[in-house]
N, C-alpha and C positions, 0 to 999 in steps of 0.2 A: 584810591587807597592812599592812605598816609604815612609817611615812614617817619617824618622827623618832622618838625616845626619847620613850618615856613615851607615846606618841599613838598610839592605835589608828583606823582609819577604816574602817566597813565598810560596804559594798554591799549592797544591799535589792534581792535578786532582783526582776526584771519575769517575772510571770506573765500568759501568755495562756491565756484559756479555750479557746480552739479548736485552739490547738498553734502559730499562726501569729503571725508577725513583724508587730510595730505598723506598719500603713500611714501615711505622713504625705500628705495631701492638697494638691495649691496652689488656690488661692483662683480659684473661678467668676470675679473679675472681668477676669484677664488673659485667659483664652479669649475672653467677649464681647467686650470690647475686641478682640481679631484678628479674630474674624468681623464685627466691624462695620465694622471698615476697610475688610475684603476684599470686603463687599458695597457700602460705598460707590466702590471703583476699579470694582469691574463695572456698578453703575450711569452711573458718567463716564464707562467703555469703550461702554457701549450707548447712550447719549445720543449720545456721538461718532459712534457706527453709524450711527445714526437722522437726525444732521442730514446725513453724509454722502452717505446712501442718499435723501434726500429735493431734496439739493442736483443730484445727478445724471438725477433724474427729472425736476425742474424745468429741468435745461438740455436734456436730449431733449426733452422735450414741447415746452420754445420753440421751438427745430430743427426741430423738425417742425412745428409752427405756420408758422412760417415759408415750410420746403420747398412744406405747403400752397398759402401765399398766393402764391408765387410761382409755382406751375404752376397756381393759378388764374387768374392775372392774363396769361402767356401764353395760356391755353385760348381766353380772353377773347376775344384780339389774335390767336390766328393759328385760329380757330373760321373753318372754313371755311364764306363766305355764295353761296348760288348766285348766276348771273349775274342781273340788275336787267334788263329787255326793255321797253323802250317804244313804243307808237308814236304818233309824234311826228304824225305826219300822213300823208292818205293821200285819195287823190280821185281820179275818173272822168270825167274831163274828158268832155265830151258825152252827159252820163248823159239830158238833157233830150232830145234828138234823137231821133226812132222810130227811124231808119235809121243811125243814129252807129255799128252796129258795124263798120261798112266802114273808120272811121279810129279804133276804141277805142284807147285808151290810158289804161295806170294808171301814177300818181305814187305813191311811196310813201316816204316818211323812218321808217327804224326803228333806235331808240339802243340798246348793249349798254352796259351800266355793268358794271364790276367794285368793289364797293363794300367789299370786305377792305382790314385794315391792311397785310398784313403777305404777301400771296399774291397769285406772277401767275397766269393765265389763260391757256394756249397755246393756238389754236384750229387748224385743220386748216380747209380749205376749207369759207366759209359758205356754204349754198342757202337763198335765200330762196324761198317760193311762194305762190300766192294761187290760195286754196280759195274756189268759190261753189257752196251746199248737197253737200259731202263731196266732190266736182271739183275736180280743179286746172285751173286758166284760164290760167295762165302762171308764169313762175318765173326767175330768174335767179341765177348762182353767182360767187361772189367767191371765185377758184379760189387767190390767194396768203392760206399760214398767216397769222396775226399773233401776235403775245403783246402781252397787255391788260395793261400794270403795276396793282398798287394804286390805288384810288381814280382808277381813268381811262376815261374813254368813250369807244367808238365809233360814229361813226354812217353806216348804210348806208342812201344815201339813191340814186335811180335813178328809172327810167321803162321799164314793160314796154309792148312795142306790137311791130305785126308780126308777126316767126317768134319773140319772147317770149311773146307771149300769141295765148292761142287763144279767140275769141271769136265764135261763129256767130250768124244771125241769129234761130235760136229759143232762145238761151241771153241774144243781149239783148231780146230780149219778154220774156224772165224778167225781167229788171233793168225791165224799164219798168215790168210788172205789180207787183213787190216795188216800185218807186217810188212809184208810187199811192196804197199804201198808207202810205206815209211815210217808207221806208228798206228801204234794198238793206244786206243784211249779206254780209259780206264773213269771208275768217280770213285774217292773214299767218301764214305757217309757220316759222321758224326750224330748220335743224337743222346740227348739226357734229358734229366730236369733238374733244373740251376733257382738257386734262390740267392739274393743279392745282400749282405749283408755288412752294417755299421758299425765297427763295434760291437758294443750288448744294447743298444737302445734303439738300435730299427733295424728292420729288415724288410724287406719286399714279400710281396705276394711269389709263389714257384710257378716258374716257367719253364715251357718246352725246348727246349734249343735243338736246332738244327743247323748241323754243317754241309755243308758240299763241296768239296775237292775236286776238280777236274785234276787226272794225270793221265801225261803222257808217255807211252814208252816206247822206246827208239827200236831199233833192230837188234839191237844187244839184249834187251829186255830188260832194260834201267830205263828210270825216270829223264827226262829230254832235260836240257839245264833250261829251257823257257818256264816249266815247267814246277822247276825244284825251290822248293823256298817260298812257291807263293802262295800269298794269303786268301784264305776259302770264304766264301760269302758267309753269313752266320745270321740264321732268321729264326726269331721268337714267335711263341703261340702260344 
């Protein structure tokens, strides 16, 4: 080729041995540099994941911590307690006498406590009765319902005698013979049917309740002080 007068310029063929066109490479360090970025936004995208994901579990598990504590702390407060049965006092006035069963009479004071925070107690007519060795000797009923608030007592106190109590005169030689010996035992009987209730928005199925009172009484014909004040077993059905 010619470019000017007088001036020749010439081209020195490029040979390839294998028939193929010179490759030009670009240089390894802009490819790492991309994959390093790229791995460093996926590590700060999953970091981001990871405190997200760990933030979220820590706010349910408080939640639920929480939910726990607080329907434990109801269970606590409205944890239904059976009724609390005492008796308070109880005597045979002329237990000393041979021939006293002609005017027997029994005294008897017996408390129903309802000792819940949070629950009333409706009762249905109470019967009291007085058991001597698996016998009933008399008995008396407190024919009007009540309802027992939270933390509140009743007390059924009276006097059986007459057409209440049945008293023959070889059933008090029992009592004189059991006196002898140091004590006439006696049972009060407790029984109704109780419905347990919340407020106005629940209330339990009605149940039977049954008390039993062991009492003992001394040679005077009073309640023995082992005896006075405690509390009677109390079984549902």
């Amino acid at each position: 080729m010619r470019f000017a007068k007088g001036h020749l310029i010439a081209f020195a063929p490029i040979s390839c041995s294998d028939g193929r066109l010179p490759a030009h490479h670009r240089d390894g360090g802009d490819l790492k540099r991309n994959h390093t970025a790229r791995y460093y936004v996926h590590r700060v995208k999953e970091s981001l994941t990871t405190r997200v994901s760990k933030l979220i579990c820590t706010v349910v598990l408080g939640l639920l911590a929480c939910l726990g504590l607080i329907f434990f702390i109801l269970w606590l407060n409205l944890r239904p307690h059976r009724p609390r049965i005492f008796t308070e006092y109880f005597s045979v006035p002329g237990l000393a006498q041979e021939n006293g069963f002609e005017g027997a009479h029994v005294i008897f004071n017996v408390t129903v406590r309802n000792s819940n925070q949070g629950i009333e107690f409706n009762y249905d007519a109470m019967r009291l009765t007085v058991v001597y060795q698996d016998q009933s000797i008399g008995g008396a009923s407190f024919l009007a319902p009540f309802s027992q608030p939270p933390k509140n007592t009743t007390v059924f106190a009276g006097e059986l005698s007459g057409a209440t109590l049945t008293v023959t005169n070889q059933r008090w030689q029992q009592f004189q013979a059991d006196r002898s010996r140091g004590m006439v035992l006696f049972q009060v009987q407790l029984t109704s049917v109780i419905q347990l209730r919340v407020s106005t928005w629940w209330h339990s199925r009605r149940h039977r309740v049954h008390a039993i009172c062991p009492v003992g009484v001394g040679r005077n014909g009073v309640i023995t002080a082992a005896y006075q004040g405690r509390r009677c077993p109390v079984y549902f059905s």
